[in-house]
MARTOR-319908 format. One record per residue (C-alpha): x, y, z. Coordinates in steps of 0.2 Angstrom, whole numbers, plus 5000, padded with zeros to 4 digits. Last residue first. Example, Ala and Ser with C-alpha at 12.3 -4.5 7.8 and 13.67 -1.06 7.14 Angstrom:
<atoms>
+------+------+------+
:   c1 :   c2 :   c3 :
+------+------+------+
: 5068 : 4995 : 5036 :
: 5062 : 4978 : 5039 :
+------+------+------+
</atoms>
This chain:
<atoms>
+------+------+------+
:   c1 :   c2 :   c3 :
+------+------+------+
: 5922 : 5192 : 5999 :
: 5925 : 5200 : 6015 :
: 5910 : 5208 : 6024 :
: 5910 : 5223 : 6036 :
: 5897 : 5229 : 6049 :
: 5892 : 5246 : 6051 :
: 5881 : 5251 : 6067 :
: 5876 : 5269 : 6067 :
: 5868 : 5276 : 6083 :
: 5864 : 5294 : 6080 :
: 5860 : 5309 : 6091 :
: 5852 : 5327 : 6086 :
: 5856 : 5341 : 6102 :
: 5842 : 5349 : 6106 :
: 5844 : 5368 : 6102 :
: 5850 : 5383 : 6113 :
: 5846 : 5400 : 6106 :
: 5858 : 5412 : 6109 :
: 5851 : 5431 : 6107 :
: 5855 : 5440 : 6094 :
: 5838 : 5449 : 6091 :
: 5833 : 5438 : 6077 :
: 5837 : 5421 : 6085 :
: 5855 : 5414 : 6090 :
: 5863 : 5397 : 6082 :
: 5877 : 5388 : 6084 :
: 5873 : 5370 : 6081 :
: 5877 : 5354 : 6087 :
: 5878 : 5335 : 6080 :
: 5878 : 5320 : 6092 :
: 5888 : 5305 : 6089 :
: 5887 : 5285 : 6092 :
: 5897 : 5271 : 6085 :
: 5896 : 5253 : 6082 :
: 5907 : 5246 : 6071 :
: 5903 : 5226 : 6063 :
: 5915 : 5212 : 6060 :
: 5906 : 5198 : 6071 :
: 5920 : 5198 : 6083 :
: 5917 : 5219 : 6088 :
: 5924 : 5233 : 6079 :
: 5924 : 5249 : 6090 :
: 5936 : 5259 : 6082 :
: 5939 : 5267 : 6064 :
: 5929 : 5279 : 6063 :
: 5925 : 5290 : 6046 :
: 5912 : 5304 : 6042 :
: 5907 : 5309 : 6029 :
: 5894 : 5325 : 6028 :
: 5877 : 5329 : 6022 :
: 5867 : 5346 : 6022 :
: 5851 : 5355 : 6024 :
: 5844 : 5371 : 6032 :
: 5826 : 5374 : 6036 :
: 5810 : 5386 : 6036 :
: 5796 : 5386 : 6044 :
: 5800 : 5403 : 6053 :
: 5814 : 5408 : 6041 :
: 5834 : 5405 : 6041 :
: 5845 : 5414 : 6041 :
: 5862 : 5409 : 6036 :
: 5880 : 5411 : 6044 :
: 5885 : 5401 : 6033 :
: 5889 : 5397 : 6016 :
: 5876 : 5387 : 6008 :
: 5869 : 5370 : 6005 :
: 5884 : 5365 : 5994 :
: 5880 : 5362 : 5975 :
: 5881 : 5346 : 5967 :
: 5887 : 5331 : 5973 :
: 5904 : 5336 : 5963 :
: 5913 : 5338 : 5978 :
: 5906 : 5328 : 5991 :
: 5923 : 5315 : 5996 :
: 5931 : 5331 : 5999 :
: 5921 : 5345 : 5997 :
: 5905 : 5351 : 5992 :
: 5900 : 5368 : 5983 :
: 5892 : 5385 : 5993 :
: 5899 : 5378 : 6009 :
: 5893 : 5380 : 6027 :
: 5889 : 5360 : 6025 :
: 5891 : 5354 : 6008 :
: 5905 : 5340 : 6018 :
: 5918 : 5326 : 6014 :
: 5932 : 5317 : 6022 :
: 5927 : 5323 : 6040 :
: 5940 : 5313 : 6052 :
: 5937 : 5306 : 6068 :
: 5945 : 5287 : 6065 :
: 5955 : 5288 : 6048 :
: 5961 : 5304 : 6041 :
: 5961 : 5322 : 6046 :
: 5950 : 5338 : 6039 :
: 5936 : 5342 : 6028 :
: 5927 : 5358 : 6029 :
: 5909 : 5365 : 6036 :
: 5908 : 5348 : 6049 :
: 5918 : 5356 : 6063 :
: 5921 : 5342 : 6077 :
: 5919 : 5322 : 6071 :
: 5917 : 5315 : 6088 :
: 5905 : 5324 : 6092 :
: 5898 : 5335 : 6077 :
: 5897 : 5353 : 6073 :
: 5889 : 5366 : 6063 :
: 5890 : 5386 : 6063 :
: 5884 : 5402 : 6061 :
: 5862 : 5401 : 6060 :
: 5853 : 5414 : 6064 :
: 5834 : 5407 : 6066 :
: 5820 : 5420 : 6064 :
: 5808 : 5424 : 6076 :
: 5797 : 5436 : 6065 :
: 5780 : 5428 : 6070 :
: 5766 : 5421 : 6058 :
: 5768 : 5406 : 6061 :
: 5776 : 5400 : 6080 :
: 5795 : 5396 : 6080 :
: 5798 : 5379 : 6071 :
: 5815 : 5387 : 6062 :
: 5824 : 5370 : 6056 :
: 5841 : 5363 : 6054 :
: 5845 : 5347 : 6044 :
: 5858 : 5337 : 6045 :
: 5863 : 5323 : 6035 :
: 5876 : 5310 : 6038 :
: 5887 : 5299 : 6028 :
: 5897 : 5285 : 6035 :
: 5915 : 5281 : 6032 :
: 5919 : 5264 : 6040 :
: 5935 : 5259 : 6043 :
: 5927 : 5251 : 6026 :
: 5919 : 5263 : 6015 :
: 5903 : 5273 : 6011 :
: 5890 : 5267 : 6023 :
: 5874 : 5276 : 6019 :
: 5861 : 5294 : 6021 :
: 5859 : 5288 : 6043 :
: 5849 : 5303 : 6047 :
: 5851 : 5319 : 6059 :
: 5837 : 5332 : 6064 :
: 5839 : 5347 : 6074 :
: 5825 : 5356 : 6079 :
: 5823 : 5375 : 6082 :
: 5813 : 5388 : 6094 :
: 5813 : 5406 : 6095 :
: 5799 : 5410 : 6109 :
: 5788 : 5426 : 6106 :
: 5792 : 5444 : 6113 :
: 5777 : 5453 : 6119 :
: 5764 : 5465 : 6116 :
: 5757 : 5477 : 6129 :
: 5743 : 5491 : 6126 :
: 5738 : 5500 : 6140 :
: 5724 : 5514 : 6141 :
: 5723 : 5529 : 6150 :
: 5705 : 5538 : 6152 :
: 5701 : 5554 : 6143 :
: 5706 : 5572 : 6145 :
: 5699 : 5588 : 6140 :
: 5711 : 5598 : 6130 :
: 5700 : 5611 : 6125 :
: 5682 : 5619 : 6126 :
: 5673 : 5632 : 6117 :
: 5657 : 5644 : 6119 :
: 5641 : 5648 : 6108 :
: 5626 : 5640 : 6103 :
: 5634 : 5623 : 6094 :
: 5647 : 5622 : 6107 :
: 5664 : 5619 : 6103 :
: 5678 : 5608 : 6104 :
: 5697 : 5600 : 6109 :
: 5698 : 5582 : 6113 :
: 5715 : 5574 : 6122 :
: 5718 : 5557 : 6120 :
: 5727 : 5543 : 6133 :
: 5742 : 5536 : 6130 :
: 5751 : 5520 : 6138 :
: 5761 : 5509 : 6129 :
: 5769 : 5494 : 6131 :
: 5784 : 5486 : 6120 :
: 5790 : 5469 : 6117 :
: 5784 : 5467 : 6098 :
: 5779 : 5486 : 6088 :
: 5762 : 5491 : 6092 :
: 5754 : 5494 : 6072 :
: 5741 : 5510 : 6076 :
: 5723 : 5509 : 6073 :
: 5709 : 5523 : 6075 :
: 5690 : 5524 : 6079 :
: 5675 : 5534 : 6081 :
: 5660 : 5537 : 6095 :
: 5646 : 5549 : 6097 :
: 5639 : 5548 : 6118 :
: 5618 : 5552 : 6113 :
: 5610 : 5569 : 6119 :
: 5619 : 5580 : 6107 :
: 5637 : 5577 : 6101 :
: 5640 : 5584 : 6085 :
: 5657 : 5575 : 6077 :
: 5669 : 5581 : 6067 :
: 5680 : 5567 : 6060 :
: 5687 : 5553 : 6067 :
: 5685 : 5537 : 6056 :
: 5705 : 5533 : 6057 :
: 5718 : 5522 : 6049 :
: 5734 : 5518 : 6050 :
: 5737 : 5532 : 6066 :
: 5756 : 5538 : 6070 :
: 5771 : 5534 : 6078 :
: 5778 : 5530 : 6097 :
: 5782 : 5549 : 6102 :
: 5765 : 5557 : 6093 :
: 5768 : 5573 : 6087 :
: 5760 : 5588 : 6098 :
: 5743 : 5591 : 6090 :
: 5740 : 5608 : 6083 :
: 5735 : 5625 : 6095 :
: 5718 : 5631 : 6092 :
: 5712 : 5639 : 6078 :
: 5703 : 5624 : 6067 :
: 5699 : 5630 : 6052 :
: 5697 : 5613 : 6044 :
: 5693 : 5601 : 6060 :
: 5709 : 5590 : 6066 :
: 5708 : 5573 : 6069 :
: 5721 : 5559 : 6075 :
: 5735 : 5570 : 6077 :
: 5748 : 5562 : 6086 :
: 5748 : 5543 : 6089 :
: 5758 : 5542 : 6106 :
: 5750 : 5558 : 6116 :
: 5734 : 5558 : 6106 :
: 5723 : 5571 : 6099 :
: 5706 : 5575 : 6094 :
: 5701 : 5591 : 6088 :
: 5684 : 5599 : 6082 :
: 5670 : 5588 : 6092 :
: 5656 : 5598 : 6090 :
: 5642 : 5603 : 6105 :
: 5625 : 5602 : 6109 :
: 5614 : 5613 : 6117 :
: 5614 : 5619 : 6139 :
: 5623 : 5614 : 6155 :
: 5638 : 5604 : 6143 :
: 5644 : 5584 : 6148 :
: 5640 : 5580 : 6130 :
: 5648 : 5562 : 6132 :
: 5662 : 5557 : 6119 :
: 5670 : 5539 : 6115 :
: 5687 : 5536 : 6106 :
: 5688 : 5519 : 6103 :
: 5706 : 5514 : 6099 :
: 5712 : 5497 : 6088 :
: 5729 : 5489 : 6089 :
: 5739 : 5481 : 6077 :
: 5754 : 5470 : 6080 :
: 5767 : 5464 : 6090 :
: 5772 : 5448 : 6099 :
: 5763 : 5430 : 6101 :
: 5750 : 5441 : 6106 :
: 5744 : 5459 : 6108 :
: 5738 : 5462 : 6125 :
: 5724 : 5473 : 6132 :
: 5721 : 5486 : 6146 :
: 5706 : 5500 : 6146 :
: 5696 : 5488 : 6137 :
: 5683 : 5487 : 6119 :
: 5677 : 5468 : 6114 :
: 5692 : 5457 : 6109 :
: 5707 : 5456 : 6118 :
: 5717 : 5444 : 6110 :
: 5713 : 5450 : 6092 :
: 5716 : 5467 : 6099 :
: 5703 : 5481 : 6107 :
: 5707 : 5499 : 6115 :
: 5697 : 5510 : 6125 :
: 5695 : 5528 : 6126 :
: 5682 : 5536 : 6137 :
: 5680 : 5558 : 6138 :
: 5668 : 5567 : 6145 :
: 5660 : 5583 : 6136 :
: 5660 : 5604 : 6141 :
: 5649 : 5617 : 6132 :
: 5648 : 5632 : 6147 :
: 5633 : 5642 : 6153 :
: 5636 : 5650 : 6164 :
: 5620 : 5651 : 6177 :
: 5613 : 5669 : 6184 :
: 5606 : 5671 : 6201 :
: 5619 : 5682 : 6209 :
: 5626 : 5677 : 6226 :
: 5634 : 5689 : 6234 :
: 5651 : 5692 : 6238 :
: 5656 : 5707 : 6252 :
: 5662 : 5726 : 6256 :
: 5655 : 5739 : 6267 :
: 5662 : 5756 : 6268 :
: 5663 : 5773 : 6278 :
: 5680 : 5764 : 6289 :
: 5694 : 5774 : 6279 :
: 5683 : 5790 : 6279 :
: 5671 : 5798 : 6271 :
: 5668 : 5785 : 6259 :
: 5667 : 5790 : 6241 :
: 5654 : 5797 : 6230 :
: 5662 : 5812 : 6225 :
: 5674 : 5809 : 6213 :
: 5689 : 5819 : 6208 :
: 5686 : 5829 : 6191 :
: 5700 : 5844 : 6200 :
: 5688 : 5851 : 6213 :
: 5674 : 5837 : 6214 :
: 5662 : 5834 : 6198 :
: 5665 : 5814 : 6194 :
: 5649 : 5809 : 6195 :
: 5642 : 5790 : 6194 :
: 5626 : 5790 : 6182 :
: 5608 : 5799 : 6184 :
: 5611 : 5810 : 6171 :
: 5617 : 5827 : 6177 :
: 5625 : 5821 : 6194 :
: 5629 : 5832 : 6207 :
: 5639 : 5825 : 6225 :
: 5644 : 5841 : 6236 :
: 5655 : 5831 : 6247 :
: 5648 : 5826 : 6264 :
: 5657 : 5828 : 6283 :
: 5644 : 5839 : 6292 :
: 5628 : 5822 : 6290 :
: 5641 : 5807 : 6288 :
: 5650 : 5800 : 6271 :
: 5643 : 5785 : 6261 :
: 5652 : 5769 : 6252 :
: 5646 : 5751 : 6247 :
: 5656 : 5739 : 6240 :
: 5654 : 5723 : 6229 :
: 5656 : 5705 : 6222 :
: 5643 : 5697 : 6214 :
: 5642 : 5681 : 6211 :
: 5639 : 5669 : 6196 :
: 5631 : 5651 : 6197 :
: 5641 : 5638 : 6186 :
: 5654 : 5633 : 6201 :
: 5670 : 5622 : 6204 :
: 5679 : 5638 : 6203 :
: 5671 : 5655 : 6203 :
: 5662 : 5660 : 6189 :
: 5664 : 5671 : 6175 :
: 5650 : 5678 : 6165 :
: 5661 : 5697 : 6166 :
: 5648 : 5711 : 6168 :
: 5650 : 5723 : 6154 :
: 5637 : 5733 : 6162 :
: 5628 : 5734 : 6176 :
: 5609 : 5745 : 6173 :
: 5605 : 5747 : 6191 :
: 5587 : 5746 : 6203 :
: 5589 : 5754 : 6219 :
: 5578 : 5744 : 6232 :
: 5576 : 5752 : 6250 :
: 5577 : 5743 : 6265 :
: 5578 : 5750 : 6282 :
: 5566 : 5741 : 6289 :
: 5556 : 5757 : 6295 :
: 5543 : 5757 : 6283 :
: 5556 : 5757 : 6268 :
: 5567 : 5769 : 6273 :
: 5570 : 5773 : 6292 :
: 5587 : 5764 : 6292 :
: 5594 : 5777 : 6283 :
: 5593 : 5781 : 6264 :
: 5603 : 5794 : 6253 :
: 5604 : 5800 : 6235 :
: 5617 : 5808 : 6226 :
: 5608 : 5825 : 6221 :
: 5619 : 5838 : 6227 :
: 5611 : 5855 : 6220 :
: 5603 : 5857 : 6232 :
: 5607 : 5855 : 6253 :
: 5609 : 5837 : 6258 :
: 5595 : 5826 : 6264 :
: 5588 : 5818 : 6247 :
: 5575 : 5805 : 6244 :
: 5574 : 5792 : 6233 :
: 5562 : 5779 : 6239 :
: 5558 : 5766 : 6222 :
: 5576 : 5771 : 6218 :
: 5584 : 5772 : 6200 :
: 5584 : 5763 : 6184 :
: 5568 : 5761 : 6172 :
: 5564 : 5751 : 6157 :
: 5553 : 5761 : 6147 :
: 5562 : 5761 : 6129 :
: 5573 : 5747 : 6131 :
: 5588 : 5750 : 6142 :
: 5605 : 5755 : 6138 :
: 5604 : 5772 : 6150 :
: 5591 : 5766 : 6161 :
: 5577 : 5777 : 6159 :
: 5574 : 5786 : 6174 :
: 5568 : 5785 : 6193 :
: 5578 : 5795 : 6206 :
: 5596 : 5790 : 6211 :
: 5607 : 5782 : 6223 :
: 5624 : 5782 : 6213 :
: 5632 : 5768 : 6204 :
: 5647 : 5762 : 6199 :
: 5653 : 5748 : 6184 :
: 5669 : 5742 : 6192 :
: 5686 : 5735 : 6184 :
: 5701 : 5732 : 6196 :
: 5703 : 5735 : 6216 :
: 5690 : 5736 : 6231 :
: 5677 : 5724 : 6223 :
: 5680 : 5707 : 6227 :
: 5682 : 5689 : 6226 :
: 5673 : 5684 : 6209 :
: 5682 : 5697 : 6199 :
: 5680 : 5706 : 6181 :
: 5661 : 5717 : 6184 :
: 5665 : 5722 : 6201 :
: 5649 : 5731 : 6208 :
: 5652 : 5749 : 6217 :
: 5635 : 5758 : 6225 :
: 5640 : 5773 : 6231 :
: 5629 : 5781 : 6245 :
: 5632 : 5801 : 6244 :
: 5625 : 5802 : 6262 :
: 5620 : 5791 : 6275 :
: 5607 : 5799 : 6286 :
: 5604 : 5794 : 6305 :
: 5594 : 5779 : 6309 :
: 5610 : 5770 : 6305 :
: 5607 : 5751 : 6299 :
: 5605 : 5754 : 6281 :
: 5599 : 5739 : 6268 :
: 5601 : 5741 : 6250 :
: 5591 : 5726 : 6239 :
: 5596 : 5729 : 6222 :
: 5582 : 5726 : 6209 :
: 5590 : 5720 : 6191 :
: 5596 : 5727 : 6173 :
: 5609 : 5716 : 6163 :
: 5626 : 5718 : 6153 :
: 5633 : 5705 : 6146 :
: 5653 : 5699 : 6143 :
: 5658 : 5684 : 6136 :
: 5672 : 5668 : 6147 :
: 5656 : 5657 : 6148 :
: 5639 : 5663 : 6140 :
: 5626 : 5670 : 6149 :
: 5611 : 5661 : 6161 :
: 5596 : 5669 : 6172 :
: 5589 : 5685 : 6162 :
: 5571 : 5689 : 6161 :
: 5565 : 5702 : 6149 :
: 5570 : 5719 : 6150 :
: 5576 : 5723 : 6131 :
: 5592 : 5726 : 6144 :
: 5592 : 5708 : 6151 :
: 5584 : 5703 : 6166 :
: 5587 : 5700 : 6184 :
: 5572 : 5702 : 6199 :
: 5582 : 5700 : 6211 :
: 5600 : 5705 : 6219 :
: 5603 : 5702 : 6237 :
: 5607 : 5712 : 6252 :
: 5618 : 5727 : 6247 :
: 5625 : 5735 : 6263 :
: 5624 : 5751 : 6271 :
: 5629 : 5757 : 6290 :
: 5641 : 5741 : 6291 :
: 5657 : 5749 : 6296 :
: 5675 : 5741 : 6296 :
: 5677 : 5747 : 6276 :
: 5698 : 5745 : 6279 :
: 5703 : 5758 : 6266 :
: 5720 : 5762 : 6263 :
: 5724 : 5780 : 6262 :
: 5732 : 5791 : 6245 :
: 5715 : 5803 : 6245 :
: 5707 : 5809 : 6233 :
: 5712 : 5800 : 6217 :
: 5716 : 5785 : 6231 :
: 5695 : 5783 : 6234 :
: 5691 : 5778 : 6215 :
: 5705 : 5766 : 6217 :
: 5698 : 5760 : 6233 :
: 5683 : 5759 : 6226 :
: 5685 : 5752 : 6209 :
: 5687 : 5757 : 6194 :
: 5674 : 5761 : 6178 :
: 5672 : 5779 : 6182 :
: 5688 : 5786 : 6179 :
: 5700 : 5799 : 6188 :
: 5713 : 5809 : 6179 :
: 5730 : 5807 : 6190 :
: 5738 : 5822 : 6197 :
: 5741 : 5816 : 6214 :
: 5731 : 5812 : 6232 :
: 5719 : 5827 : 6224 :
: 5711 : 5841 : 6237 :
: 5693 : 5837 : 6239 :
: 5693 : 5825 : 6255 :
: 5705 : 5837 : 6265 :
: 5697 : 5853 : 6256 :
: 5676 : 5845 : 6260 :
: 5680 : 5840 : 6279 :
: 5690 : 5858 : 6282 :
: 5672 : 5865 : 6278 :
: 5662 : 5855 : 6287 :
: 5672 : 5858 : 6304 :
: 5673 : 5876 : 6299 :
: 5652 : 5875 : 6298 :
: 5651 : 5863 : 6312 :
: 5661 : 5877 : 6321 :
: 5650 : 5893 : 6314 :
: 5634 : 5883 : 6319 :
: 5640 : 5879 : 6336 :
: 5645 : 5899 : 6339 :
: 5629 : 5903 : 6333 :
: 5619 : 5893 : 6344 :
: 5629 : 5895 : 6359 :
: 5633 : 5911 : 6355 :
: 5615 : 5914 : 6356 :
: 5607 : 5924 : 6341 :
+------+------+------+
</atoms>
């Protein structure tokens, strides 16, 4: 034997060696798993970050999906777990050997594969797939093996299938997470691929056909070689989520905006307001049911028996009158229902509804959002009259008697009350008591009085003691005297003019200002 030769084999032989106790001696005592990732399956061996730079193996695509009773698979249930059977497409660019290929799929991420929960795989010959139906195979269509027995983790190069460097492993993954990325329904797959060189391999022995774990210590074996012996990437897998999902519209309808709106107005003032809650089976696949409906102002407005999701929050302006929500399938056709509520005068309200559900196959939604829809009412006029009438001339010098009558003419069917407090007259003043003699003076009154006075005691009773309230449609009544003694002319008659005034405010205090009520009285004086 040559030195060259043996000399040669003895160093790839030391350089082998010292390859197999760095990558086999333990990074720390931790007791390895199969269902982590690669870079956590590699840090059980050796504490290095993994930068995957090469591209020797790859997975190419995923085909030919089914479930594990090996029929056709292409949707699952959002936010479950499944487990499926398919063709992996691995494609090697190295015409030399890559050895001890792991094959590592995430089964919780939709970005990557190199931390977190992984289901890993090994090249291996045909079998039956570990949760398969009887006769549904796992394995490699071209398993072949260039490392010395017993290592049995396959290996492919680029001279595999014809020359294209394709060879198609096919993988039971389980408890795959039917999660997709956002803004999507189609899954992906994200995943990692590992090998190690011809001179630098672990012994990699599987019993089963599964992931081993049989390095020095239960380390694993199918790892990269080194730092860069690794591909990683996202690829699509052709598997829809389905997901039950609905559209939300909420409208609002009053007597003065009939018909169903996004905006209406309750007029002269306050009043009741109907909702239209209206769902849209928005869902990739069956029908769903409506179990809560909720709205910011109005609180609860359904809840389904049973119900576990979180309760309505309490509304902040009051609660429904009346409702016909209840649970409602939504298949093809949009279902609709209704609430009322009592709007309170100068107010607006926004609110929009929240709907919480479930599908009837499988599947839940919540807090799904409608529209927002205003509601204002308003603050209606307070208005009064004043009335004054010539009742008869009492006595010379002359004392006249007057009536006034106050009136509330705001609009029916409001709750603009008039707050009356006090009466007066020019020239006369305060009309509520008697006071002075001769011209100006106020002899009798039943104004602001529960009985008359003065020259009106005895009349019967006073209109009332004020401040009064008085009703829309509604009025107050009284008389007074009042003397003047001026303005006779030659033929013996007075002539005067006065005006009467009220103080009066409406049912939020605020002043309300009403006409003034005038009288020409002309009194003429006969001697007999």
């Amino acid at each position: 034997m040559s030195c060259r030769t043996s000399c040669c084999k003895t160093l790839s032989l030391m350089v082998a060696l010292l390859a197999i106790a760095i990558l086999a001696a333990p990074a720390f005592a931790v007791t390895p798993v199969n269902n982590v990732c690669l870079q956590n399956e590699y840090n059980f061996v050796q504490k290095q970050k993994l930068n995957c730079t090469a591209n020797d193996v790859s997975i190419a695509q995923v085909t030919n999906i089914r479930g594990l009773d090996g029929q056709p698979l292409n949707s699952c249930i959002g936010g479950s777990t499944f487990s499926f059977i398919a063709d992996f497409t691995i494609k090697t660019t190295s015409s030399q050997a890559r050895e001890n290929v792991g094959l590592y799929i995430a089964t919780n991420s939709t970005t990557q594969a190199l931390t977190g929960s992984c289901d890993n795989n090994i090249i291996t010959d045909q079998h039956q797939c570990p949760n398969g139906a009887t006769g549904v195979l796992c394995g490699s269509n071209n398993y072949h093996e260039t490392d010395a027995p017993p290592d049995n983790c396959g290996d492919t190069s680029s001279n595999d299938g014809g020359g294209t460097g394709v060879e198609i492993v096919t993988l039971e993954i389980d408890n795959f997470s039917c999660t997709a990325p956002a803004g999507s329904t189609q899954l992906v797959l994200p995943n990692c691929t590992s090998w190690q060189i011809p001179g630098g391999t672990i012994q990699c022995v599987s019993n089963d056909g599964t992931y081993p774990l049989n390095g020095p210590g239960g380390t694993p074996t199918a790892i990269p070689g080194s730092p860069s012996k690794c591909n990683c990437g996202v690829i699509p897998l052709a598997i829809t989520v389905q997901k039950p999902d609905v559209t939300v519209a909420k409208a609002c309808t009053t007597s003065a905006s009939p018909g169903t709106n996004t905006s209406c107005d309750i007029t002269p003032e306050g009043g009741d307001v109907t909702y239209t809650v209206t769902v849209t089976n928005a869902s990739n696949f069956g029908s769903v049911v409506i179990d809560q409906i909720c709205d910011d102002q109005y609180g609860n407005i359904f809840t389904a028996q049973g119900f576990s999701g979180l309760a309505c929050p309490a509304g902040t302006t009051g609660s429904a009158n009346s409702t016909t929500c209840s649970a409602l399938t939504v298949g093809s056709t949009p279902q609709s229902c209704t609430f009322t509520a009592t709007q309170a005068e100068n107010l607006t309200v926004k609110d929009i509804v929240t709907v919480a559900g479930h599908g009837v196959n499988s599947g839940t939604f919540n807090n799904v959002q409608s529209n927002q829809v205003t509601v204002v009412s308003h603050e209606a006029a307070t208005t009064g009259t004043i009335v004054k009438s010539f009742v008869a001339n009492e006595a010379a010098c002359a004392t006249v008697r007057y009536q006034v009558q106050v009136s509330d003419t705001s609009a029916s069917g409001t709750d603009e009350t008039l707050n009356l407090s006090g009466l007066s007259d020019n020239p006369f003043g305060s009309i509520t008591t008697t006071h002075g003699s001769g011209d100006g003076a106020v002899l009798g009154t039943t104004c602001g009085v529960a009985n008359g006075l003065g020259t009106l005691a005895g009349t019967g009773n006073g209109a009332g003691v004020l401040p009064v309230t008085i009703p829309v449609g509604g009025s107050y009544t009284c008389q007074f005297d009042g003397q003047f003694c001026s303005g006779l002319d030659g033929q013996g008659c007075f002539s005067h003019t006065n005006t009467v005034s009220a103080t009066t405010a409406d049912d939020e205090n605020a002043s309300v200002t009403l006409t003034p009520g005038g009288l020409t009285v002309k009194e003429c004086i006969t001697a007999q």
